[in-house]
C-alpha positions as CSV (number, residue, x, y, z in Angstrom):
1,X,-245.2,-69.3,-22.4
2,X,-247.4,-67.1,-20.5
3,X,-247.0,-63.5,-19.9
4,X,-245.9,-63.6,-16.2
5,X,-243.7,-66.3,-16.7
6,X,-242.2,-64.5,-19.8
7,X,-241.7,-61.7,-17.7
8,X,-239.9,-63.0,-14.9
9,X,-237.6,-64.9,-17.4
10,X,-236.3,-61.9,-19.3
11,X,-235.8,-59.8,-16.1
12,X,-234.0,-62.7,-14.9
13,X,-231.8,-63.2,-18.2
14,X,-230.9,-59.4,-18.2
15,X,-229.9,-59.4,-14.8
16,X,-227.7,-62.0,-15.7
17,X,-226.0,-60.1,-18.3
18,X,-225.5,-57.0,-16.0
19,X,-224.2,-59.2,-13.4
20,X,-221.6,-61.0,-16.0
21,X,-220.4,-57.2,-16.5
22,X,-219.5,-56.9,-13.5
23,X,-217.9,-59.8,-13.5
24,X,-216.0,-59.1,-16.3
25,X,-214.9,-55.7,-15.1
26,X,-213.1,-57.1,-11.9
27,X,-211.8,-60.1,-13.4
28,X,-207.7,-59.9,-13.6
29,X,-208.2,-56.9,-11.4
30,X,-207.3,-58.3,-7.9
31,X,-210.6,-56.7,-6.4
32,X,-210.4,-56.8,-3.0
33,X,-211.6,-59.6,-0.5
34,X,-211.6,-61.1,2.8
35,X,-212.9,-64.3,3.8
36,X,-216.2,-64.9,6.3
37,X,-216.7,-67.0,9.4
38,X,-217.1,-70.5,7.2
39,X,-213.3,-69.5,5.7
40,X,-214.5,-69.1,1.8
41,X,-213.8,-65.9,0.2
42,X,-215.7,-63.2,-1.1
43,X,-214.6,-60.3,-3.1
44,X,-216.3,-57.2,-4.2
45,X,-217.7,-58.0,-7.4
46,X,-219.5,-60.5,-5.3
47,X,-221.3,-57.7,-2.9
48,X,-221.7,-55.6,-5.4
49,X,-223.8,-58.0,-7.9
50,X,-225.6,-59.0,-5.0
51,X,-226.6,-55.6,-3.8
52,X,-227.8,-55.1,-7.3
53,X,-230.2,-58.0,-7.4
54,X,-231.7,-56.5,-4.4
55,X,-232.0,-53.1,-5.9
56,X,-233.3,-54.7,-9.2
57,X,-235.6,-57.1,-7.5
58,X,-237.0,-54.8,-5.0
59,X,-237.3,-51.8,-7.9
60,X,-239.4,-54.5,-10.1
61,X,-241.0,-57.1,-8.1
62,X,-241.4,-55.2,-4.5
63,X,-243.3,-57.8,-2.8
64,X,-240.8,-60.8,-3.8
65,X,-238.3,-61.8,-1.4
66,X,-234.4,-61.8,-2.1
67,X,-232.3,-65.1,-0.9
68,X,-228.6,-63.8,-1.8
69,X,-225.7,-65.3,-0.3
70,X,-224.1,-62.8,0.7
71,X,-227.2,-60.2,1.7
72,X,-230.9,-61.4,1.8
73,X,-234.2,-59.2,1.9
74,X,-236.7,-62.3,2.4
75,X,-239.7,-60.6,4.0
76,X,-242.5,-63.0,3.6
77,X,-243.5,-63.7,0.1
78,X,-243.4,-67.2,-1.3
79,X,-241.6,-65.3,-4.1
80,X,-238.1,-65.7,-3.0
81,X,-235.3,-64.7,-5.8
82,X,-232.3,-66.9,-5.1
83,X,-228.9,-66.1,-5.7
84,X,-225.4,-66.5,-6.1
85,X,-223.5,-63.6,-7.2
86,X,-220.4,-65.2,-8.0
87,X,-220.4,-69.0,-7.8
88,X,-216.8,-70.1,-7.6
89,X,-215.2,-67.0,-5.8
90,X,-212.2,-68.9,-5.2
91,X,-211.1,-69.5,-8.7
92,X,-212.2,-65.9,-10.0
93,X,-209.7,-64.5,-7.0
94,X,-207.1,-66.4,-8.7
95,X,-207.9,-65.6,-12.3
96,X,-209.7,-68.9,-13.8
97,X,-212.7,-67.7,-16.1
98,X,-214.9,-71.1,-14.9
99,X,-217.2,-68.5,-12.4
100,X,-221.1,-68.3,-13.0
101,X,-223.9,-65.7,-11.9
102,X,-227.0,-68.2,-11.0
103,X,-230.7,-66.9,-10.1
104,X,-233.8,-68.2,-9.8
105,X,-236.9,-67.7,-8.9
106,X,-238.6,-70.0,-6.4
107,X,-242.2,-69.8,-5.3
108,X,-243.4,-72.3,-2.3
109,X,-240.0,-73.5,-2.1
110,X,-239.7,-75.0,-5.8
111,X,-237.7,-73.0,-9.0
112,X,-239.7,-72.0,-11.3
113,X,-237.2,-70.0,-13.4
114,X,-233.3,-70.5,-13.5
115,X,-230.3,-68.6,-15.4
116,X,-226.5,-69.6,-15.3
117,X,-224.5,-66.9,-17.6
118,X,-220.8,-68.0,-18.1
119,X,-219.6,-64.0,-18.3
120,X,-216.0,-65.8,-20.0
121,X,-218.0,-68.1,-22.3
122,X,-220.6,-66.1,-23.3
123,X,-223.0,-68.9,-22.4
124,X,-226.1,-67.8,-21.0
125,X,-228.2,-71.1,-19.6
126,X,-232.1,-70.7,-18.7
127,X,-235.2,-72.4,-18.2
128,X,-238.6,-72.1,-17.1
129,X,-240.4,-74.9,-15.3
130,X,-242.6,-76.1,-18.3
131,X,-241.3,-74.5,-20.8
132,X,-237.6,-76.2,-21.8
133,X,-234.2,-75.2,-21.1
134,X,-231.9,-73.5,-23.5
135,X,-228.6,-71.9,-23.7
136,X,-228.4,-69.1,-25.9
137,X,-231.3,-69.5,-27.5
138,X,-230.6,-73.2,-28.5
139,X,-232.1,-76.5,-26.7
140,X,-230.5,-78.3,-24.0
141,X,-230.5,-81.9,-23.8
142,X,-228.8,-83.7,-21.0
143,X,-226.7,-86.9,-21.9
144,X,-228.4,-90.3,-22.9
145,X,-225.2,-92.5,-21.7
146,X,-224.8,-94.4,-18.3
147,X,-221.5,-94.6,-16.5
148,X,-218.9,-95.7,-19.1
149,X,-215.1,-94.8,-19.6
150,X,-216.0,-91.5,-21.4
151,X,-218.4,-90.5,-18.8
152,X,-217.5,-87.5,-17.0
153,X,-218.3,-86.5,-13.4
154,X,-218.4,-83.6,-11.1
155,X,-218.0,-83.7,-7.4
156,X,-217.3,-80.7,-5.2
157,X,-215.9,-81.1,-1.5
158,X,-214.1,-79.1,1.0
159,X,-212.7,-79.3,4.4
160,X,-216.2,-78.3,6.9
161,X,-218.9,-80.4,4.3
162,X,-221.0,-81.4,6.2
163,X,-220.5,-84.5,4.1
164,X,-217.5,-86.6,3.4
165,X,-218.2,-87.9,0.1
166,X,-214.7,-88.6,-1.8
167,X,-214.4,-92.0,-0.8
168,X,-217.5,-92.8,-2.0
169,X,-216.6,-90.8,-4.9
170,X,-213.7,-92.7,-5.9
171,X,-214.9,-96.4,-5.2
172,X,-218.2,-95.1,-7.2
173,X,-215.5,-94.1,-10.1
174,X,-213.3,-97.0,-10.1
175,X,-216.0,-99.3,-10.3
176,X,-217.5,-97.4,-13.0
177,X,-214.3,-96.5,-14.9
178,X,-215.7,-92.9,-15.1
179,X,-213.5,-89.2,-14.8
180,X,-213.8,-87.0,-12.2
181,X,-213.3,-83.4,-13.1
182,X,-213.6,-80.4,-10.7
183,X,-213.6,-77.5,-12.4
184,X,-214.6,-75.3,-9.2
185,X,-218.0,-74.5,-9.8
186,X,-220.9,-76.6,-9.0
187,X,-223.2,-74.2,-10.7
188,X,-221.5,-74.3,-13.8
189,X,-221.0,-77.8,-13.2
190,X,-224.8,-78.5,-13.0
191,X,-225.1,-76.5,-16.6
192,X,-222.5,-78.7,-17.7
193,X,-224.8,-81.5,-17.3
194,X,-227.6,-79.8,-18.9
195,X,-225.7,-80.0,-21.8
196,X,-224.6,-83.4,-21.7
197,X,-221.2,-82.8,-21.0
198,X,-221.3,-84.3,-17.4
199,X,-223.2,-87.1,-17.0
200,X,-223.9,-86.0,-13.0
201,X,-222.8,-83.4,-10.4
202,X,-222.6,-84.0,-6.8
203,X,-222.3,-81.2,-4.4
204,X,-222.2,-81.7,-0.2
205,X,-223.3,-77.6,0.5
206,X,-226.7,-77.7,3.2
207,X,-226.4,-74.8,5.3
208,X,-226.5,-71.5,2.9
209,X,-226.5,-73.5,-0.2
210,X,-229.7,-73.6,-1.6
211,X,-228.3,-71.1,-3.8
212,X,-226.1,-73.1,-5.3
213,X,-228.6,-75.7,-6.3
214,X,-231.7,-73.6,-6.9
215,X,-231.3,-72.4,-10.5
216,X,-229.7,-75.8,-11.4
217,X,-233.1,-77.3,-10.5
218,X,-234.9,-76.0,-13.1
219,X,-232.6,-75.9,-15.7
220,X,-231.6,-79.7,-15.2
221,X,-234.7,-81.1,-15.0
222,X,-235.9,-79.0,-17.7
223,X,-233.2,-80.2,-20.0
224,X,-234.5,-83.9,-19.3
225,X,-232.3,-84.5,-16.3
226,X,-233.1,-85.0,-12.1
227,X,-232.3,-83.2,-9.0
228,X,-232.9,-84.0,-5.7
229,X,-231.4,-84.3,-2.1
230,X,-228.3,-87.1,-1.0
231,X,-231.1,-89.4,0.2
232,X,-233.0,-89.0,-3.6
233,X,-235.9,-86.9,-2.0
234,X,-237.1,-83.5,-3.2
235,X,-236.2,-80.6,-1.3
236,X,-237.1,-76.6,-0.8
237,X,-234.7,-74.4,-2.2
238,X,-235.8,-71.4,-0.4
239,X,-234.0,-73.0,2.8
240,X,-230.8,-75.1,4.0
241,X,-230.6,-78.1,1.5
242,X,-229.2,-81.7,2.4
243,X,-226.9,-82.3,-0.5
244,X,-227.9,-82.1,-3.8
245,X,-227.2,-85.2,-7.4
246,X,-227.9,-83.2,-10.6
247,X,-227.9,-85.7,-13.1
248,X,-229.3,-86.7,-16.8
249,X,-231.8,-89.0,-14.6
250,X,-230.2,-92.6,-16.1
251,X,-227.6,-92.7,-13.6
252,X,-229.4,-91.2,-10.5
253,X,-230.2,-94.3,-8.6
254,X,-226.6,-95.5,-8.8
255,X,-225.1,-92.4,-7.2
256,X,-228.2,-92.2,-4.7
257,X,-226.7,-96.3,-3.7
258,X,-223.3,-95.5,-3.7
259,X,-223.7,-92.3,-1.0
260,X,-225.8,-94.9,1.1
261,X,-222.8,-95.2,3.6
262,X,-221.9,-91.6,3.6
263,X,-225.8,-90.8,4.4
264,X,-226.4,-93.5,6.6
265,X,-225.9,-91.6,10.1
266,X,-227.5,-88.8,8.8
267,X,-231.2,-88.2,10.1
């Protein structure tokens, strides 16, 4: 690995880590919070992890821009640090340990370093584009299986998606015999399948959600898997992303074909 990737990777991992203390210290706590114009909740421990990835961002790399969801500093670098703070605010309000801290580094719109730290598990997920992914230190391999009765899949919805995609979701699992498990994290989700545990995530967030996706990128594909849009394109994740199927590549196409009728009015 070269120096300047090296770099940015180990910032990026101990940022991680501070952020999963934070975490950690609000967890249980019922830290305040109050939900935005799109009705999803944020608490403090959200702000305040993503006020400090400004601060450590703009302290180390003071040219790079800062795509947070809750407070951005873009400027106009093609060095954009995208982050959630707290992926899966919903279920750390109520006291489920299945949250993540995700950030990445994108430059001209692609990841080229992503980190998903699991503060509860311990499990700290990384990868640079090139150079592998791992969690804690150990290689990640997505699965090798197609759709099966032990297959397992992730799919996040909620009422405002800008895509309806359970029914497609649930013909696509009956005809596959497969499980669908939402654990309430797509982030964690999309490490999930980095580690074979899911054999594909699908997650209807555009506007705002590139940070929910951008880390995964790497990671996934890193780990042997594929990301890409609803339609199976390639997108920017320094921008508003049109859907996004992480999965360990074998069982791409088929998900792609089965959200044909829930993409087919879209532009």
């Amino acid at each position: 690995m070269d120096s300047i990737t090296e770099d940015y990777l180990k910032f990026a991992k101990e940022l991680a880590r501070e952020a999963g203390g934070i975490m950690e210290h609000y967890f249980g706590q019922s830290p305040s919070s109050h939900f935005k114009e799109d009705d999803t909740i944020v608490t403090v421990a959200d702000l305040e992890i993503n006020d400090l990835v400004i601060e450590r961002v703009h302290a180390r790399y003071p040219s790079h821009g800062i795509d947070g969801e809750e407070n951005s500093k873009k400027g106009n670098s093609d060095h954009v640090w995208v982050c959630d703070p707290i992926d899966g605010t919903n279920p750390f309000a109520m006291e489920l340990p299945v949250s993540v801290f995700s950030l990445a580094l994108v430059v001209d719109g692609q990841p080229i370093i992503g980190v998903i730290y699991t503060p509860f598990m311990k499990k700290l997920y990384y990868g640079a584009k090139g150079y592998g992914a791992f969690v804690n230190d150990k290689p990640l391999r997505v699965s090798n299986k197609g759709f099966d009765s032990k297959s397992r899949l992730n799919a996040d919805w909620w009422v405002g998606a800008e895509f309806d995609i359970m029914p497609a979701v649930h013909r696509l699992a009956y005809d596959k015999n497969i499980y669908v498990l939402c654990p309430g994290s797509t982030t964690h989700a999309a490490a999930l399948v980095a580690s074979g545990e899911f054999v594909a995530s699908i997650f209807p967030g555009t506007k705002g959600k590139n940070v929910d996706i951008a880390a995964a990128k790497v990671i996934v594909e890193e780990a042997g898997g594929k990301v890409t849009d609803f339609y199976g394109n390639e997108q920017r994740y320094d921008q508003d992303i049109r859907g996004a199927i992480v999965s360990n590549r074998i069982v791409h196409a088929e998900i792609v074909d089965a959200l044909k009728e829930v993409t087919k009015n879209e532009v």
